[in-house]
Every structure is written in C-alpha cells, then in structure tokens.
N, CA and C atoms as a LAMMPS dump frame, in Angstrom:
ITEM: TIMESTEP
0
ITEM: NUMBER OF ATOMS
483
ITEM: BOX BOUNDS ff ff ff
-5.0000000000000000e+02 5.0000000000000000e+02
-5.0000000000000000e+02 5.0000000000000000e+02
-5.0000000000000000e+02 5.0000000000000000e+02
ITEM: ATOMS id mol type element x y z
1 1 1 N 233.979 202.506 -162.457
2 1 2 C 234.191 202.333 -163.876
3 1 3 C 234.657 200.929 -164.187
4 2 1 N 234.96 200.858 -165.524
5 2 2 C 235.151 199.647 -165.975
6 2 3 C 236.945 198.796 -165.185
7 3 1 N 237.328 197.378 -164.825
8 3 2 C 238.121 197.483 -164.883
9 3 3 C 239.38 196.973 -165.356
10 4 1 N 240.047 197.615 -166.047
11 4 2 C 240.971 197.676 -167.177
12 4 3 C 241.594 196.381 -167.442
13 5 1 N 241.714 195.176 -166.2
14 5 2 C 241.974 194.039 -166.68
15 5 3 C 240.81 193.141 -167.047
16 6 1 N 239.705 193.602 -167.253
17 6 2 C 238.691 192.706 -167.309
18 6 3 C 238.507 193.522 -169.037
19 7 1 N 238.555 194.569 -169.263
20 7 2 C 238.53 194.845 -170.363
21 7 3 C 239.634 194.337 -171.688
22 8 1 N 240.91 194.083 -170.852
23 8 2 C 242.287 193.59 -171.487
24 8 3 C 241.49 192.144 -171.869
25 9 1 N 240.852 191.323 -171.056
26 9 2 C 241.034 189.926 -171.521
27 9 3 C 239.672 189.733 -172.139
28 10 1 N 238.782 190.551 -172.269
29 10 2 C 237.742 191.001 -173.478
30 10 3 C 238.09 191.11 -174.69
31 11 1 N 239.245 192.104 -174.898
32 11 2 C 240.066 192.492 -175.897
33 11 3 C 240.592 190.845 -176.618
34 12 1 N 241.634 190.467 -175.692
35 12 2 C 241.897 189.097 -176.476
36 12 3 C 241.33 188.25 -176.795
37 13 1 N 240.165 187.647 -176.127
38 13 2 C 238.956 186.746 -176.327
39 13 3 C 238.71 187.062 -177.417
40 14 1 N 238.248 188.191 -177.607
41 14 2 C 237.568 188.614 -178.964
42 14 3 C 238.882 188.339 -180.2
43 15 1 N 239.728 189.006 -179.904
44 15 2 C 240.884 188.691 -180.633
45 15 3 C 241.041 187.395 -181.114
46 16 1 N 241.326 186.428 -179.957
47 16 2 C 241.276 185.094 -180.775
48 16 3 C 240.293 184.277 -181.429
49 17 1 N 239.191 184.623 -180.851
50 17 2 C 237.341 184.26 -181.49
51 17 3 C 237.537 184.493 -183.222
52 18 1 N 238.204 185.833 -183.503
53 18 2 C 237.929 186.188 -185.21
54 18 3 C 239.601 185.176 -185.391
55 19 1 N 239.994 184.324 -184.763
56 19 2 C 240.985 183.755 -186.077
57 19 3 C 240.682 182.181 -186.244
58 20 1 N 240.964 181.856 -187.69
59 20 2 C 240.829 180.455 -188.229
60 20 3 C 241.04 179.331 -187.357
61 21 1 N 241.735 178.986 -186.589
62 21 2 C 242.075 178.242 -185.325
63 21 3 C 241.129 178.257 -184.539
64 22 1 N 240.218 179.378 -183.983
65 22 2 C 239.161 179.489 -182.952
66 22 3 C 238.124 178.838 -183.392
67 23 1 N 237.694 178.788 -185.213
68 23 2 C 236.593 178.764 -186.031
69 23 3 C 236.85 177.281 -185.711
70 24 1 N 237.918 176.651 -186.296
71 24 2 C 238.16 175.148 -186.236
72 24 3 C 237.509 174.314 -184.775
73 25 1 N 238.54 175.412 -183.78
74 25 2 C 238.071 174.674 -182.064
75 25 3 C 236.485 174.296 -182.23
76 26 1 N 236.364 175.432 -182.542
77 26 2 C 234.481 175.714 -182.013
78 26 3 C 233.578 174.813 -182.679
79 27 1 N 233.958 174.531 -184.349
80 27 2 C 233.54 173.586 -185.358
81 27 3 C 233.31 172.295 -184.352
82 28 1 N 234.942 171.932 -184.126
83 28 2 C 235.166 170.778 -183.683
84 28 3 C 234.517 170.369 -182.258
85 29 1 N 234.134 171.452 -180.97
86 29 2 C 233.468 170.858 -179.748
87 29 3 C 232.02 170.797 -179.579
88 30 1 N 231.419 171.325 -181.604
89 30 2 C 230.426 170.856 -181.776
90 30 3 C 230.062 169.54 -182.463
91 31 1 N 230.977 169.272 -183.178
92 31 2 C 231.096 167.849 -183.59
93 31 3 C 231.547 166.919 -182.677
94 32 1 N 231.984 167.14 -181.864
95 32 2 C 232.294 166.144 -180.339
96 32 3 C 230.744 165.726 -179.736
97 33 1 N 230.473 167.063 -179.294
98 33 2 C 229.003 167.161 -178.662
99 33 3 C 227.952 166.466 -179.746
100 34 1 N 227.736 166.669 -180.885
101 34 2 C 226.91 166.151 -181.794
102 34 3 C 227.386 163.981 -181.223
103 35 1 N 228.672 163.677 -181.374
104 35 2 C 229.103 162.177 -181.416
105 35 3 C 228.733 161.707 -180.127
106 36 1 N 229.311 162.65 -178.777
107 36 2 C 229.121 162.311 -177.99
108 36 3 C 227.485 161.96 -177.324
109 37 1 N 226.458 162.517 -178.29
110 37 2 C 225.323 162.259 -178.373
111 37 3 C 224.58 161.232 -178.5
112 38 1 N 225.432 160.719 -179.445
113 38 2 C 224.992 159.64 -180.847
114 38 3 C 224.959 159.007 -179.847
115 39 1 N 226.454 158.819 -179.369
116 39 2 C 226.971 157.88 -178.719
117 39 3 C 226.006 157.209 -177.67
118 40 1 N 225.86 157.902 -176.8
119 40 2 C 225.163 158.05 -175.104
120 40 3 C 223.943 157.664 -176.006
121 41 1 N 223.301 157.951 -176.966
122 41 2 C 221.499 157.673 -178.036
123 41 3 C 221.788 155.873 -177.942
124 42 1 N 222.891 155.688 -178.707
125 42 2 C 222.724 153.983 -178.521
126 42 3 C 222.86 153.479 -177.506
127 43 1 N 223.085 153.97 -176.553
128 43 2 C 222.742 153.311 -175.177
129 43 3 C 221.571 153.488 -174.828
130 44 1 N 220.73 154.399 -175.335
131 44 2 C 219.378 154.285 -174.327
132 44 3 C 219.389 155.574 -174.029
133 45 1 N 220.396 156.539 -173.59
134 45 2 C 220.235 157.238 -173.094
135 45 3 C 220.338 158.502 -173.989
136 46 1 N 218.937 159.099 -174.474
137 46 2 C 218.881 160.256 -175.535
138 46 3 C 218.536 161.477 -175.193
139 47 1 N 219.509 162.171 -175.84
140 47 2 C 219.128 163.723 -175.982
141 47 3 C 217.458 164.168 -176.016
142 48 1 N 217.34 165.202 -174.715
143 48 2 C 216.114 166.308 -174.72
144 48 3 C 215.923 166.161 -176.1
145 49 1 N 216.333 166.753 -176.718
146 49 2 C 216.106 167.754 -178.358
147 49 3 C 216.589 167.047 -179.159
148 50 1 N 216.917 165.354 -178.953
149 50 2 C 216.955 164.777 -180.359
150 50 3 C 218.718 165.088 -180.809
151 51 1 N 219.243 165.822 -180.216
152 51 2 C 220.923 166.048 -180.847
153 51 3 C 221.296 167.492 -180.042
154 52 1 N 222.267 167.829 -180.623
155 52 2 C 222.458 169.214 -180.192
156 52 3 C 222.968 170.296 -181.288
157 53 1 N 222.993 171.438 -180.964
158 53 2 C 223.782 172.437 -182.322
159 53 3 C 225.045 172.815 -181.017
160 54 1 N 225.489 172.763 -180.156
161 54 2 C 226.351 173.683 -179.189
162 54 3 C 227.501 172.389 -178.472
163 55 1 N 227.564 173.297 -177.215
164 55 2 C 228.559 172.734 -177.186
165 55 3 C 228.034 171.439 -176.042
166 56 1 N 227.239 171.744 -175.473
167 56 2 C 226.428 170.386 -173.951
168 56 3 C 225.563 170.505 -174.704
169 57 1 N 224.527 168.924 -174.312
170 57 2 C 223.45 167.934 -174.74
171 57 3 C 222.971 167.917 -172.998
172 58 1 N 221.637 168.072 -173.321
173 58 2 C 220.709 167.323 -171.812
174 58 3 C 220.338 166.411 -172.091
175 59 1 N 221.345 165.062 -171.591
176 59 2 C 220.473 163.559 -171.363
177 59 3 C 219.482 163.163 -170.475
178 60 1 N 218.592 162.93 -171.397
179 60 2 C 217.327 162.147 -170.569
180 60 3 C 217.518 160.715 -169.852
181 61 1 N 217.447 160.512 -169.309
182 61 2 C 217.707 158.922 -168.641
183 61 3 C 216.807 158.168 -167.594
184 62 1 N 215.648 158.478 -168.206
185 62 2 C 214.41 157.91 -167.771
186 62 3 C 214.235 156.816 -168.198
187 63 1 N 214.735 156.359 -169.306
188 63 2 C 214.417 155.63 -170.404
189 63 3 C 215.494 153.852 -169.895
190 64 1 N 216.507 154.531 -168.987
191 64 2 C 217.505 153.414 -168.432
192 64 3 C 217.581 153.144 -166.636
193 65 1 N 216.128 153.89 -165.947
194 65 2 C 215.981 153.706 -165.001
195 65 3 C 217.035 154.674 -163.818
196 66 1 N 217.759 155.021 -163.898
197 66 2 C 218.597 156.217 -163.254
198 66 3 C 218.359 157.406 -163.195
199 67 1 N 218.279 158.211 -162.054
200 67 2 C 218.254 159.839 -161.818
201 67 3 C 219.266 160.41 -162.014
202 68 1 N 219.279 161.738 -162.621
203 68 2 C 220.517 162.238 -162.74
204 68 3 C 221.654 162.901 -161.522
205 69 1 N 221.022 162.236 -160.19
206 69 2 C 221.531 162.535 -158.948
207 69 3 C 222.287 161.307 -158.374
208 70 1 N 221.911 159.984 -158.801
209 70 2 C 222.926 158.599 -159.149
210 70 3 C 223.607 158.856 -160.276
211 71 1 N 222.946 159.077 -161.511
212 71 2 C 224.418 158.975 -162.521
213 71 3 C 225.844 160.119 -162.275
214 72 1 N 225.443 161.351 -161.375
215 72 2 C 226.494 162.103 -161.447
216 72 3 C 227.117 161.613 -160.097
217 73 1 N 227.034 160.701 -159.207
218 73 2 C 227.281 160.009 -158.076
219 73 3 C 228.281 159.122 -158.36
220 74 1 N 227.81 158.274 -159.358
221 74 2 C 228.144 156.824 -160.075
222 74 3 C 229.353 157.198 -161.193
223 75 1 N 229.212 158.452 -161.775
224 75 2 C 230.61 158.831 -162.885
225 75 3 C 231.501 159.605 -161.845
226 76 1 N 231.15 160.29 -160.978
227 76 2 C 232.109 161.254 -160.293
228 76 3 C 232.802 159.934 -159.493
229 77 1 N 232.86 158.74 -158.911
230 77 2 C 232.921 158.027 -158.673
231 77 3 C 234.158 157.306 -159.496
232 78 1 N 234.309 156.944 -160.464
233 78 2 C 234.845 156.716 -162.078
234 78 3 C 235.627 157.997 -162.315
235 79 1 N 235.693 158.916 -161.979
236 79 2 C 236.356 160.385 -162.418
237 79 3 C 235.672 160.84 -163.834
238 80 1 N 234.755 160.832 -163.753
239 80 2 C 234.201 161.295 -165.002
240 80 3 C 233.361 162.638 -164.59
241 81 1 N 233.547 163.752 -165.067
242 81 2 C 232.588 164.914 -164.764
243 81 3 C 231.568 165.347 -165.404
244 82 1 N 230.317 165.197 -165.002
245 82 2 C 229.127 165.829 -165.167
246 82 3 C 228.373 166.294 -164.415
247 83 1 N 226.907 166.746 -164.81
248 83 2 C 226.146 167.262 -163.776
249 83 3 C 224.891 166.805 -164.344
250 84 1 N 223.606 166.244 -162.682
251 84 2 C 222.516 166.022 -163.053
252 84 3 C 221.853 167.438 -163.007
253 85 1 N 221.011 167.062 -163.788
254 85 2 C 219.505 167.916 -164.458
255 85 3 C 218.399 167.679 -164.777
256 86 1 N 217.414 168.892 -164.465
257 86 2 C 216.154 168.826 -164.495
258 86 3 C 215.822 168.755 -165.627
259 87 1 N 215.043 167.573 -166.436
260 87 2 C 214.803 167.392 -167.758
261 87 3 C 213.209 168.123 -167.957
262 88 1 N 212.843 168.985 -169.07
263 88 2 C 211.482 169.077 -169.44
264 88 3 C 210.487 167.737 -169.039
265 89 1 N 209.235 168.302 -168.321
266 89 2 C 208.546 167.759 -167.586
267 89 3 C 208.871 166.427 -166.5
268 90 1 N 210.269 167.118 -165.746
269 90 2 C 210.611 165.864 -165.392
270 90 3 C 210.341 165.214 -163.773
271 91 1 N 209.59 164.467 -163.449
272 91 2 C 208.902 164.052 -162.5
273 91 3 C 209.648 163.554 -161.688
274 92 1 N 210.793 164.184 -161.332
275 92 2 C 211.671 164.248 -160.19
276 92 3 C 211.964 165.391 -159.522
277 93 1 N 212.25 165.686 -158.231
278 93 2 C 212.668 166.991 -158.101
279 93 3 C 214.058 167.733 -158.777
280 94 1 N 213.939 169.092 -158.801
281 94 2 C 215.328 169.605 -159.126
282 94 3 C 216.614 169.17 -158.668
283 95 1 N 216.323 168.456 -157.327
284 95 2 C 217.585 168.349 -156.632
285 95 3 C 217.923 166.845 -157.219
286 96 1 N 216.847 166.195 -157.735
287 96 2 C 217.701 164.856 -158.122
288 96 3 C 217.643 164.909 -159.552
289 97 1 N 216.734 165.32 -160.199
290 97 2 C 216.75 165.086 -161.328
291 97 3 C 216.316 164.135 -162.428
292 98 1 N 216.151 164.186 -163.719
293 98 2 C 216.34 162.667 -164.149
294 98 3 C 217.117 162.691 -165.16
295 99 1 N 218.175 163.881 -165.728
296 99 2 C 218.825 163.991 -166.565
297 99 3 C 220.274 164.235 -166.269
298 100 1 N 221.692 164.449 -167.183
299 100 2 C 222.741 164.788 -166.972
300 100 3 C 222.88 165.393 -167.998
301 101 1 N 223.773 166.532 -167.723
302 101 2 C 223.956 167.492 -168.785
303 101 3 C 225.52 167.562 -169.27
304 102 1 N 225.954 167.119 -170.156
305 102 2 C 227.454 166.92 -170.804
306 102 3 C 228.149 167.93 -171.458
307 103 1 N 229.34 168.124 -171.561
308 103 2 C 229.59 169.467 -172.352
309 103 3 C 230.996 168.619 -173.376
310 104 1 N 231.605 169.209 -174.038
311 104 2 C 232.351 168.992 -174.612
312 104 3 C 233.65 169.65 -174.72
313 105 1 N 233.442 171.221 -174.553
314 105 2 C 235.026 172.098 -174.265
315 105 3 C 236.496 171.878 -173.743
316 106 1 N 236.641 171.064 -172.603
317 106 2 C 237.548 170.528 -172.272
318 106 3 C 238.192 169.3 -172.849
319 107 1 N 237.366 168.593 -173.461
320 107 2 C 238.139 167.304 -174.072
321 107 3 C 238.646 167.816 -175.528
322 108 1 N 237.633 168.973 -175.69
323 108 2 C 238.139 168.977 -176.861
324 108 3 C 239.529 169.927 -177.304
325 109 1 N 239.886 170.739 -176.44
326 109 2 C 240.976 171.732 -175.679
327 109 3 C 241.996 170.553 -175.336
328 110 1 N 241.575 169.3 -174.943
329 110 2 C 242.872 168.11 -174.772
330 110 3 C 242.897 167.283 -176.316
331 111 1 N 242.192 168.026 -177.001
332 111 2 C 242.501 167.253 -178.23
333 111 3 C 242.048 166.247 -178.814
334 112 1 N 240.564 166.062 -178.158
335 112 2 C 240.216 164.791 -178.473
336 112 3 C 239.17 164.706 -179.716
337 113 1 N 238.685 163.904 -180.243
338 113 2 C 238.001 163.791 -181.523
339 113 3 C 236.426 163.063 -181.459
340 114 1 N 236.019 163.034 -182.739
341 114 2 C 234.636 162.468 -182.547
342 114 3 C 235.011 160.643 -181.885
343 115 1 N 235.738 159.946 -182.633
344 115 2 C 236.114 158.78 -181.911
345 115 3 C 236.492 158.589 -180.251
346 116 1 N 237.001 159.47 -179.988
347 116 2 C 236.711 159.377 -178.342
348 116 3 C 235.78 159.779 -178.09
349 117 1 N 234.889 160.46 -178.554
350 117 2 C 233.319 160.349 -177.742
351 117 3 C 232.478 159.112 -177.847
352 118 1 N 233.072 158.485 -178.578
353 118 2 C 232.601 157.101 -178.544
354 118 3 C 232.858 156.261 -177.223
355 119 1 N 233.88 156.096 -177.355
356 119 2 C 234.731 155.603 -175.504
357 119 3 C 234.428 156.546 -174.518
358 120 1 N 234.254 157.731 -174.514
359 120 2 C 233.292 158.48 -173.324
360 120 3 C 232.045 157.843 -173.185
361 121 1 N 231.207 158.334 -174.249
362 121 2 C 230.037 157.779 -173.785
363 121 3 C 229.804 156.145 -173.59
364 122 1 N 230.879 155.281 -173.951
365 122 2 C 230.427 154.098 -173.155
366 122 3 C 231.029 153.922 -171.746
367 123 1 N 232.113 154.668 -171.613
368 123 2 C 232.368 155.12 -170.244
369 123 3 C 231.55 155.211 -169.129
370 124 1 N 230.772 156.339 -169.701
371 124 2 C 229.659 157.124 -168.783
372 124 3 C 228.502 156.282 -168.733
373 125 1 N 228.321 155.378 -169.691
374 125 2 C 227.216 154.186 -169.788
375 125 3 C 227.406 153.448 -168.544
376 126 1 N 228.359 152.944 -168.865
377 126 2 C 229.135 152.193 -168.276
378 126 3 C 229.027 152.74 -166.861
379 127 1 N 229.547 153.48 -165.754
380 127 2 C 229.372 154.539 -164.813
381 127 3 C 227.978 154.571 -164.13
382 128 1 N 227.129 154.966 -165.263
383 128 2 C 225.557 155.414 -164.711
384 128 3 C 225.002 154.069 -164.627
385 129 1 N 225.168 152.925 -165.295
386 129 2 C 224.338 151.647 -164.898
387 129 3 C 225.251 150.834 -163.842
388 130 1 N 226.475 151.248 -162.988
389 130 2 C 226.694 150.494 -162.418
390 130 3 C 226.362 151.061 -160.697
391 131 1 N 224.883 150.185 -160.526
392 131 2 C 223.954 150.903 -159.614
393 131 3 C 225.347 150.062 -157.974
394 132 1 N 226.203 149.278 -158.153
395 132 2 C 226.59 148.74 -157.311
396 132 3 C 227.938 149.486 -156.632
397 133 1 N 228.485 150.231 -157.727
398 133 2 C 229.972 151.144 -157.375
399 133 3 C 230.905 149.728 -158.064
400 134 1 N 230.987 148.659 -158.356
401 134 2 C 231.748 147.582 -158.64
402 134 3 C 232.819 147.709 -159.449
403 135 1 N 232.237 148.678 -160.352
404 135 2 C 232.738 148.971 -161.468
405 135 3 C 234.112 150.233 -161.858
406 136 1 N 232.938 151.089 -160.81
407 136 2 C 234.342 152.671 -160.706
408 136 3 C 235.757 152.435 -161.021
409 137 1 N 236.471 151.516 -160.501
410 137 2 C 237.681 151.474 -160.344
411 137 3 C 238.288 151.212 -161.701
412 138 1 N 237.625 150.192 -162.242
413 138 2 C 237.893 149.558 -163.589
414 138 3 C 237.836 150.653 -164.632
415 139 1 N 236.247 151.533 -164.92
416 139 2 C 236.216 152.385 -165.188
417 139 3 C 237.448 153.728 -165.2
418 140 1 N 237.589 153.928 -163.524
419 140 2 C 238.265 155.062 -163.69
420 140 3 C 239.81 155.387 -164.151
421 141 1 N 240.393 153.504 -164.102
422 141 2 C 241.734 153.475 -164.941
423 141 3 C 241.595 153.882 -166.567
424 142 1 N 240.569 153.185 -167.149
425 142 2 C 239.825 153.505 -168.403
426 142 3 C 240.095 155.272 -168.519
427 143 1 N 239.281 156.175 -167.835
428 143 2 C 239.529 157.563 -168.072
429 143 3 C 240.851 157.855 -167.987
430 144 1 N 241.913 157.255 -166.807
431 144 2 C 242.89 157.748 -166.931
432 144 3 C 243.76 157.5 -167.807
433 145 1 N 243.705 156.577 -168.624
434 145 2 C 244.367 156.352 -170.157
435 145 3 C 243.831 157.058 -170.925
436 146 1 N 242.082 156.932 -170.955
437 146 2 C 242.193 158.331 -172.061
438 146 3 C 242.952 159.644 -171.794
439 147 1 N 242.863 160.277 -170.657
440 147 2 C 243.227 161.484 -170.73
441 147 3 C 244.848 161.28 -170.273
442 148 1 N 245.19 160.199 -170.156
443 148 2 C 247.114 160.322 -170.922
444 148 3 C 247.201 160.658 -171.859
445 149 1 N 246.704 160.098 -173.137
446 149 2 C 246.705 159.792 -174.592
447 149 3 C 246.441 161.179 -174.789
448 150 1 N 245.532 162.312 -173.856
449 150 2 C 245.256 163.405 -174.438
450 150 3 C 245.432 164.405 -173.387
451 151 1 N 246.578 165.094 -172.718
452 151 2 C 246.674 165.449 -171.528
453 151 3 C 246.389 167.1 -171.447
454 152 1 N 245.772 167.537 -170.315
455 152 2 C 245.464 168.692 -170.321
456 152 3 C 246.753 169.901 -170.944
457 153 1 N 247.999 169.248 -170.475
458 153 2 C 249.108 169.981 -170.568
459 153 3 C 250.221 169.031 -171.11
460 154 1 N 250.09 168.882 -172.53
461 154 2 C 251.269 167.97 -173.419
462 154 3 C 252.687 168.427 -172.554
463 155 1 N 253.362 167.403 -172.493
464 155 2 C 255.241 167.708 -172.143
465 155 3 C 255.459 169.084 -172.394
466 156 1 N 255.501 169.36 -173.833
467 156 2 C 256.14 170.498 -174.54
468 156 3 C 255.966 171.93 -174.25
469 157 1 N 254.7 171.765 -173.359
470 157 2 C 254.229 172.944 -173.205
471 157 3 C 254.097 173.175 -171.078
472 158 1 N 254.526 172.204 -170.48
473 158 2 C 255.012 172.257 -169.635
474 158 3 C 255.987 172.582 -169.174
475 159 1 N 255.839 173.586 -167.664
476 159 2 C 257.247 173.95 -167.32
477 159 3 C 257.488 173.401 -166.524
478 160 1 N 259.237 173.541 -166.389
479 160 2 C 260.199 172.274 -165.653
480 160 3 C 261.05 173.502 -164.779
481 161 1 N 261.397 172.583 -163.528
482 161 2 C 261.909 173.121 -162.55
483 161 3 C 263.429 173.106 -162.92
C-alpha cells in the first residue's frame, strides 16, 4: 500500500502550491528563466524554442562553436551548474551534445531576480568560451559573491551550535 510518509509530504506540497507565496515563487523562476534566456540570446547562445514558458531553457550553442559536453566541463570548472544536451536535430552524439540545459529553481529559492540572470548568463558565457580553463578561477570567485549576496541559508534561518 501506499506509504504514509510519502503521502504526508504530498499533502503539504499541495498545501503550499494553493498559497499566494507559492503563486509568486513560481511567477518569479519563470521570469528568471525567461531573463536568464535573453541573457545567454545576446551572447550568441539561443534558446531551442526562441524563449521559454517554465522553469529550464535548452541552449543551443552551435552557433558559438562549443558542445554541450565542454561547456558543462568549462562551468562545472567555475562552479557553475548545468547540464549538456541533446539539441533537436543535433549532429553530435547524446553523450556530448551541442546544447546545455539551465534551470532556474534554486537561484530563485536564494532569492535572486531577473538582474542576476544577467550576471549568470555572462558568467556562463564567460565559462563556456573559455576553451583554455584560464579563466575558471576568476570566474568562480565571481559565483561565489553572487551566491554570498544570496545564500542558500540566510544567518537567520541558520542553526547555531
């Protein structure tokens, strides 16, 4: 049969999904995802489908010479997390790819706004064209100020020994 803690945290999910706060989150890690689009578009590097309605975009990146098996090499590198992907008709194998697929949920759970998807995606620009590694380091201080400024777990809500 069913079991009863998997049904308990069904119960609350759903619970918090119908309140005004959830409506806002959800608004908002689609308007991230929509910027963070834009963003990564003026670089060269554009959305499958032209934009997105959700919460991840599949970047194409054919268009800037990189597989999506170097760019997730080259940001994981930088501390930046993504994943490459197989783009519609894409003349690489599955395993390398020529796309990366981005999501938005977590930054936006740290609080972040359409203006930091601006500095992400030149981040990740930044990341995927640096075919040399030269860069990572520089880069990955870069992420770690953003995600001070926006921390998974503010002070206040941290516990202390």
């Amino acid at each position: 049969g069913p079991l009863m803690h998997g049904v308990a945290a069904k119960a609350v999910a759903l619970r918090e999904a119908a309140t005004p706060e959830y409506q806002q989150y959800a608004s908002q890690v689609i308007r991230n995802a929509q910027a963070l689009c834009e963003g990564l578009a003026e670089h060269g590097m554009r959305p499958t489908s032209g934009g997105t309605d959700t919460h991840l975009a599949l970047i194409d990146l054919q268009s800037i010479g990189v597989t999506g098996a170097d760019a997730e090499t080259r940001c994981d590198a930088a501390r930046i997390t993504l994943n490459k992907n197989a783009i519609p008709y894409d003349p690489q194998p599955p395993s390398v790819g020529s796309g990366i697929r981005v999501g938005t949920p977590s930054v936006t759970t740290q609080g972040m706004l359409e203006n930091d998807m601006r500095e992400i995606a030149d981040l990740i620009h930044r990341a995927v064209t640096d075919a040399d590694g030269s860069a990572a380091a520089d880069i990955s201080v870069e992420v770690s100020k953003l995600v001070e400024r926006h921390p998974a777990y503010p002070r206040d809500q941290r516990t202390t020994d």
